[in-house]
C-alpha angles and dihedrals in degrees: 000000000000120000116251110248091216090047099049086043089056094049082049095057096037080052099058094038091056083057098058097048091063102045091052083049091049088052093047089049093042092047094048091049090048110038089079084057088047084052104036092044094059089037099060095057091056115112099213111111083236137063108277133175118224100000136224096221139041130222152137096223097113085053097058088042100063081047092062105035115110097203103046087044088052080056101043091045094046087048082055109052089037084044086060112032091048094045087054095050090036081051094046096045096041084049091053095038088050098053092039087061098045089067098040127104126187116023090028089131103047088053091047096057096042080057085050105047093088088066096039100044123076113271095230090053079046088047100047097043086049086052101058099047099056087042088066078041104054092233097124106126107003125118080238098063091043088054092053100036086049099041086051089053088047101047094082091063093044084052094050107038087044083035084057086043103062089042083093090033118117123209109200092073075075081051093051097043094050096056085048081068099254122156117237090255099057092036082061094034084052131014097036119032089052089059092049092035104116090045086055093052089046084052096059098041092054086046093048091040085052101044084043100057093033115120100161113065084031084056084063102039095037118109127179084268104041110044124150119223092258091047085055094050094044085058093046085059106046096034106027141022107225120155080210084096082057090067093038099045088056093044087060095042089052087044104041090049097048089046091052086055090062090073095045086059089043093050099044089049085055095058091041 
């Protein structure tokens, strides 16, 4: 049967207005993501010793201040080192998990969504359960427990984005390199970490991105000698008013972006 022209037409127009639609509703939710950057950038050059928007004077005193400042370095410095340590062991497990699935046959689901659990549940039920079991640990307040709290909260990103890697993977190069005589570790070593490696570096840059912004869990870890840089601002907020968070809320928004961008070169040298 012939399709009808009108109703083709009609499928046509709902089409592009669908389109449309949706790209109206990606600009709304882009704008409104973006419009606090557009008020705290600006903020935190002003030279007035409050918050003030726009300002009347322009400086980079706040800057120099968070620079300077002893405490907000010992932060910055401590968001780092967990940020990193925690992203490689979130890299290293999600690697491991991901190939593990690929390979396995019945219960593959339920295991995926345990893995996943960390990103779907809420991150206060993740931070309170977290803290109660290194509480019966004795892991409150160590670099170790921050590594292991934040490489669980990353290990989501590293499965999907290595999960998404070995879709186009094909597994019969492990086949290959097995009747060549080549042993499982430097088949791995080899043969299939180069082909996923761009979905294991995206990995590690999502985990370190979200170890790096997270104040929840952190809330609950943190002690007076280990305190990452958001559980500082947060305290700059609720204790204290100091335009310093100004400077370094618009540090992390510079670094953070920069850093997402990372996965989107890597992908699109993937596909290339």
């Amino acid at each position: 049967m012939a399709d009808n022209p009108s109703i083709s037409r009609a499928a046509a127009v709902r089409q592009r207005s669908l389109g449309w639609g949706l790209r109206v509703w990606v600009v709304l939710v882009a704008f409104v993501l973006v419009a606090p950057t557009l008020v705290v950038i600006p903020m935190s050059f002003g030279a007035g010793s409050t918050f003030e928007f726009p300002p009347k004077d322009w400086s980079w005193h706040w800057y120099a201040e968070f620079f300077t400042s002893k405490q907000w370095l010992a932060a910055l410095a401590n968001s780092v080192q967990v940020g990193v340590l925690a992203a490689l062991l979130a890299t290293v497990l999600g690697v491991a998990a991901a190939l593990a699935l690929d390979r396995m046959g019945r219960g593959k689901g339920v295991v995926r969504q345990l893995l996943m659990a960390p990103m779907i549940l809420p991150g206060i039920v993740v931070a309170v359960a977290i803290y109660g079991v290194f509480l019966r640990w004795q892991l409150n307040g160590t670099m170790l427990g921050f590594v292991l709290a934040h490489a669980v909260l990353g290990l989501p990103f590293v499965l999907t984005s290595v999960r998404t890697s070995l879709a186009g993977y094909d597994p019969t190069m492990e086949k290959a390199a097995a009747s060549l005589g080549a042993p499982r570790f430097a088949t791995l070593r080899k043969v299939v970490l180069p082909i996923i490696a761009p979905g294991v570096l995206s990995g590690f840059v999502f985990a370190f991105a979200t170890s790096f912004d997270e104040v929840v869990v952190a809330l609950f870890l943190q002690t007076p000698a280990i305190k990452t840089l958001p559980v500082k601002m947060y305290e700059s907020i609720v204790l204290e008013i100091d335009p310093t968070i100004a400077a370094a809320s618009s540090l992390i928004v510079v670094f953070t972006t920069i850093l997402l961008f990372v996965p989107a070169v890597l992908r699109r040298k993937e596909h290339s």
